[in-house]
C-alpha positions in Angstrom: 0.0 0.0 0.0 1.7 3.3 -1.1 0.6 5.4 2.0 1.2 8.4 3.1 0.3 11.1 6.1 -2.6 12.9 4.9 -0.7 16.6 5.5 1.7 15.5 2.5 -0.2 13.1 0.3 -3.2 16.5 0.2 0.1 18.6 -0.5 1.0 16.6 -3.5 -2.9 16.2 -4.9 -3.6 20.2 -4.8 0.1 21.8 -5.4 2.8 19.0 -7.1 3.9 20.1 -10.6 2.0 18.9 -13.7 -0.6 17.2 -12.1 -1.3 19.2 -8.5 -5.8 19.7 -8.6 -4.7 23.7 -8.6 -2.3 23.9 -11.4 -3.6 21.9 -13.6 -6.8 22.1 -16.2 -9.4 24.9 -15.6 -8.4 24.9 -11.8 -11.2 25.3 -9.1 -13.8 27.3 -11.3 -13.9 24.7 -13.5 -15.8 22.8 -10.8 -17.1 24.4 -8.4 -18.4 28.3 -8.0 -17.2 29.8 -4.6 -18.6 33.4 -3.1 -16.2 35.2 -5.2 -17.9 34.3 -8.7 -20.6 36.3 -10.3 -22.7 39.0 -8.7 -22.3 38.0 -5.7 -18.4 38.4 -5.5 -18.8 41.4 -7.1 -20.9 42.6 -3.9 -17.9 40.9 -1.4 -15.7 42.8 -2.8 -17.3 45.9 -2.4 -18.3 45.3 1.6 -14.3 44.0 1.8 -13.3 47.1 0.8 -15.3 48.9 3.4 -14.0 46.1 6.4 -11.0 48.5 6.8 -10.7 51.5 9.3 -7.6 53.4 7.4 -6.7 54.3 4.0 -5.6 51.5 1.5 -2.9 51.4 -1.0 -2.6 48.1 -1.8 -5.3 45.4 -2.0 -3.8 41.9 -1.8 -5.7 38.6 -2.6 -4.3 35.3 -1.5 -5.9 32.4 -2.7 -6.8 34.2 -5.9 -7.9 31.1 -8.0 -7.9 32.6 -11.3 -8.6 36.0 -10.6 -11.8 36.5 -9.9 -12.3 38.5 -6.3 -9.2 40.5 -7.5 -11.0 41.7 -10.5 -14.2 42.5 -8.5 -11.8 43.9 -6.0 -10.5 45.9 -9.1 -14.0 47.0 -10.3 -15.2 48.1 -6.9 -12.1 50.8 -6.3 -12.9 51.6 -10.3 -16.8 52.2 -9.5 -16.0 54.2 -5.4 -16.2 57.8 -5.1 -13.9 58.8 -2.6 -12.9 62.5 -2.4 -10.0 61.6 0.2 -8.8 59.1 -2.1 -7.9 58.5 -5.6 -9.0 54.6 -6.1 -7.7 54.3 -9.1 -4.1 54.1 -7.9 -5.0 51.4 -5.0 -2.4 48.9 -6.3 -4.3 45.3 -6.7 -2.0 42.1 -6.1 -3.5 38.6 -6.7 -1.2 35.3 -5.6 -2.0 32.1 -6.5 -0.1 28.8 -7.5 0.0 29.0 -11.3 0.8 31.8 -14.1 -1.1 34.6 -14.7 -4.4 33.6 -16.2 -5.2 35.0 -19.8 -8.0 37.7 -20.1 -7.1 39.5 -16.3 -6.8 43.2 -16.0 -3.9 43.8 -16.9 -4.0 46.9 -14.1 -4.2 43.8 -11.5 -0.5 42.5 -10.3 0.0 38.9 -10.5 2.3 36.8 -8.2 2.9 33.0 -8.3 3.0 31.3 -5.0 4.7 28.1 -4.1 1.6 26.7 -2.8 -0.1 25.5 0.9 1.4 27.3 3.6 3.9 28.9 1.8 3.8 32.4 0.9 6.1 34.1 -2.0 9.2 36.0 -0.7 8.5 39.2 -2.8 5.1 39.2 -0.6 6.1 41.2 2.4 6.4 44.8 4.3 2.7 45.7 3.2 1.6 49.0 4.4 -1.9 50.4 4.4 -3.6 47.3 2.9 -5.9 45.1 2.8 -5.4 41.8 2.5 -8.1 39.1 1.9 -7.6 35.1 2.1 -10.8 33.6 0.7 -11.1 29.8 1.3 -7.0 29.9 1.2 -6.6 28.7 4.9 -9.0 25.3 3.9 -6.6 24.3 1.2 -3.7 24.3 3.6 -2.8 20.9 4.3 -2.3 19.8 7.8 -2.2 16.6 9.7 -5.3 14.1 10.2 -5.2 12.1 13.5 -7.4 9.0 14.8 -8.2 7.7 17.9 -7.6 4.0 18.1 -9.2 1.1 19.6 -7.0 2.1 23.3 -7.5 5.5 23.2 -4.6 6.8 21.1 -4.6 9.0 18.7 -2.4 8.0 15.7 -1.8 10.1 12.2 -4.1 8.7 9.4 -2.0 7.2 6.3 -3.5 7.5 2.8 -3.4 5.6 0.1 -2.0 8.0 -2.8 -4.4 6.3 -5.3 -7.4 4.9 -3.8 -8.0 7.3 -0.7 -8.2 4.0 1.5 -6.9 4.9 5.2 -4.9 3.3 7.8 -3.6 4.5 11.4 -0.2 5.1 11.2 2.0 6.3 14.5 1.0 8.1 17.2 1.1 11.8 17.2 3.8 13.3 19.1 5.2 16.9 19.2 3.9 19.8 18.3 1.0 18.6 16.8 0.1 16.5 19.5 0.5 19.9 22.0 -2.0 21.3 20.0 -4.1 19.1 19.9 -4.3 19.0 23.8 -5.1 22.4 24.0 -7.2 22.7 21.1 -8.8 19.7 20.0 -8.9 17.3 22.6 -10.1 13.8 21.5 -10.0 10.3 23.5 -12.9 8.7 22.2 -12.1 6.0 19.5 -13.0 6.8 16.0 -13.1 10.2 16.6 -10.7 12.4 14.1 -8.6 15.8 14.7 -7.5 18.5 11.8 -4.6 19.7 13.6 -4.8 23.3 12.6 -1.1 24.1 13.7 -0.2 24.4 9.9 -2.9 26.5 9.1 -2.2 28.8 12.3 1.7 28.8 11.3 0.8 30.3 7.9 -1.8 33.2 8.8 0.7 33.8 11.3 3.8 34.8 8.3 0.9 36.1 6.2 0.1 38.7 9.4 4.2 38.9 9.4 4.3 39.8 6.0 2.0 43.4 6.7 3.5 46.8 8.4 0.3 48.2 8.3 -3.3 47.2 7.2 -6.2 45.2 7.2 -6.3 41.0 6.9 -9.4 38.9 6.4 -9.4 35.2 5.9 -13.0 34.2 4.9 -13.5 30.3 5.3 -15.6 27.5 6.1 -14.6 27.0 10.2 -15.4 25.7 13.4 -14.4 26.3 17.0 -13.7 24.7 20.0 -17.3 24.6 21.1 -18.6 22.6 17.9 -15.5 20.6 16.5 -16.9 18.2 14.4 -16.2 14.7 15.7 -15.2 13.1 12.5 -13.6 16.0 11.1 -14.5 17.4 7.7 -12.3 16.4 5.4 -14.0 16.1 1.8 -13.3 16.4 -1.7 -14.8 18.3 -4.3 -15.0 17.3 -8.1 -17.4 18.5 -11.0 -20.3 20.5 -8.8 -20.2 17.6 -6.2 -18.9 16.1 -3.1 -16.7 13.4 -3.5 -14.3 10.8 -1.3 -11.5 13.0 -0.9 -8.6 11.0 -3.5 -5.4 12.7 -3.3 -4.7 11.6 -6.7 -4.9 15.3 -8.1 -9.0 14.8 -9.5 -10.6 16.8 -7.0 -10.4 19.2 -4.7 -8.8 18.3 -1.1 -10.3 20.6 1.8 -11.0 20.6 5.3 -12.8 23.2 7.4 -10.4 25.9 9.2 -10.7 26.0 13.6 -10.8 29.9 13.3 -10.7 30.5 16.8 -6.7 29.4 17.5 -5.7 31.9 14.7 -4.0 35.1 15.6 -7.8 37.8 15.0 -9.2 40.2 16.6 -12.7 39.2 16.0 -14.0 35.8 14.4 -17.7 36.9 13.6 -19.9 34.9 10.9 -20.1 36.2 7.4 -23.2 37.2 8.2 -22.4 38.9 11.1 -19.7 40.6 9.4 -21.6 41.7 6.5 -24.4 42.8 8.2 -22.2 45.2 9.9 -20.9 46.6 6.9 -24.1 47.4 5.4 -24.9 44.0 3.6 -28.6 43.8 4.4 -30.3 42.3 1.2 -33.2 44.4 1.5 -35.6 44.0 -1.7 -36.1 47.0 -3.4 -39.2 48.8 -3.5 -41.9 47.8 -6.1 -42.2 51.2 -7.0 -38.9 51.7 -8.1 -40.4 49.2 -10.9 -42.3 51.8 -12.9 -40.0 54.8 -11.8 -36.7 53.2 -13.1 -37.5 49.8 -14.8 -33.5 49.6 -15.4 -32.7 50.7 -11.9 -35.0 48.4 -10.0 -33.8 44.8 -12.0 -30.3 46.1 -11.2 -31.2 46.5 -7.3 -32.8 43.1 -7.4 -29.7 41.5 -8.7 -27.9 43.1 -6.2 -30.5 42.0 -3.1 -30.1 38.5 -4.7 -26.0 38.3 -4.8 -26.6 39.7 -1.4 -28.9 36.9 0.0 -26.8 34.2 -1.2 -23.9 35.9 1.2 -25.2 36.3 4.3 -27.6 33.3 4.1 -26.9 31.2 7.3 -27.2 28.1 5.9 -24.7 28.8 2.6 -22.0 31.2 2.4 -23.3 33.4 6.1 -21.6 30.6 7.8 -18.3 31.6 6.4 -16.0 32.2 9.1 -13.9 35.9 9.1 -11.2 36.1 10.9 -10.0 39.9 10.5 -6.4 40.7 12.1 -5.5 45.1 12.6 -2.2 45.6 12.1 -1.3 48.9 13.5 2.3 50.9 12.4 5.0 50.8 14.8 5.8 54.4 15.8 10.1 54.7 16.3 10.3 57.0 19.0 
């Protein structure tokens, strides 16, 4: 049986060379749509870009898939009226794991990232930004652990090309530490996502600003309501599927938001709501007034539905860390 860990055999299926899920074919949007698609993306982007409490002079999306938040992101500083600001030279940045996709703005910055945790070294000393990590932390591999027949939790072994499982050794280390005081598990069968990976990589991403904004927008859970069996899944063509690491589907598990470094960890809907997100229907008037106007404000209170609806993309997790300048005395 060609087994490995989970953290590296994921690693391989999303990010190895040639044949890694995200740098091969049509990538994620060939398979699934995500909140930054469409008109709802477009309508993120624009309540991202009122998340921060500062100027901005660099937006920076990590995770960018092919492009498509960035060039929202780039349309809503095109579209915002701001007398104390000129939008149009808010630099846009957009990292992801393969080459600069054809058709992008060329106004929006492209840089290729090694993939998982790791973050590209040109990435650093951002000031007054705004950096956003949609579904980037989920995609970070990390270690899956088991509890055995006795009570010991063991790292799960994959098989590279049949998903098929085995327990493996037990966990020891840091891992294991985190576990204790995050994840605590004892009861056989029951499975841990040992976030430390995931924790270690916001961290340098928060390293990488001087100043700004960061928002990682995910699928999470906290210590309250950690799923039992973890959620570790695949997703291939529009559907859930047993998650292969063979490089055919997606590889993802859901992110525990609450041991990374944030201020605040509110629900997208919480988050949104605050920032003015309240998919109000326009009024029927507006119908006959401004026949134009009022499809246009529908399409809007519908994008806006599908983000803050609890039982769809509301339950996003944001995790939003302030980084404030360091004044040298």
């Amino acid at each position: 049986m060609d087994a490995l860990p989970w953290r590296e055999a994921w690693h391989a299926a999303l990010y190895a060379p040639g044949r890694g899920f995200y740098v091969s074919g049509g990538g994620p949007a060939a398979h699934f749509t995500t909140a930054t698609h469409g008109a709802p993306g477009a309508a993120l982007a624009r309540a991202l870009l009122a998340l921060p409490e500062h100027p901005v002079r660099v937006v920076v999306d990590v995770g960018a898939g092919r492009g498509e938040l960035a060039a929202h992101l780039r349309a809503a500083l095109d579209d915002a009226l701001d007398d104390a600001l000129d939008r149009a030279s808010v630099r846009v940045v957009a990292v992801d794991v393969v080459d600069r996709p054809e058709g992008l703005d060329e106004r929006i910055e492209w840089v290729r990232s090694p993939g998982g945790a790791d973050l590209p070294g040109e990435l650093d000393g951002l000031e007054d930004c705004l950096v956003v990590a949609h579904e980037w932390l989920d995609v970070v591999p990390c270690t899956v652990a088991q509890v055995d027949a006795s009570g010991v939790l063991r790292v799960v072994l994959v098989d590279l090309a049949t998903g098929h499982e085995r327990l493996g050794e037990p966990l020891d280390g840091p891992d294991l530490d985190w576990t204790h005081e995050h994840w605590p598990a004892s009861t056989p069968g029951n499975r841990v996502e040992v976030g430390l990976d995931r924790d270690r990589a916001w961290a340098e991403l928060v390293h990488r600003v001087r100043s700004g904004t960061l928002v990682a927008v995910d699928y999470a859970h906290t210590r309250d309501a950690r799923p039992a069996h973890g959620t570790l899944v695949g997703y291939a063509s529009g559907h859930l599927t047993a998650p292969v690491p063979d490089g055919s589907c997606d590889v993802t598990a859901h992110v525990a938001v609450d041991t990374l470094d944030a201020d605040e960890t509110p629900t997208q809907r919480e988050a949104l709501r605050r920032l003015g997100v309240t998919a109000t229907v326009p009024p029927h008037a507006l119908a006959t007034q401004d026949p134009l106007g009022y499809l246009a404000a529908l399409e809007r209170t519908s994008a806006e539905a599908r983000l803050v609806d609890p039982a769809g993309f509301g339950g996003f997790r944001w995790a939003v860390k302030r980084v404030h300048a360091r004044v040298v005395r």
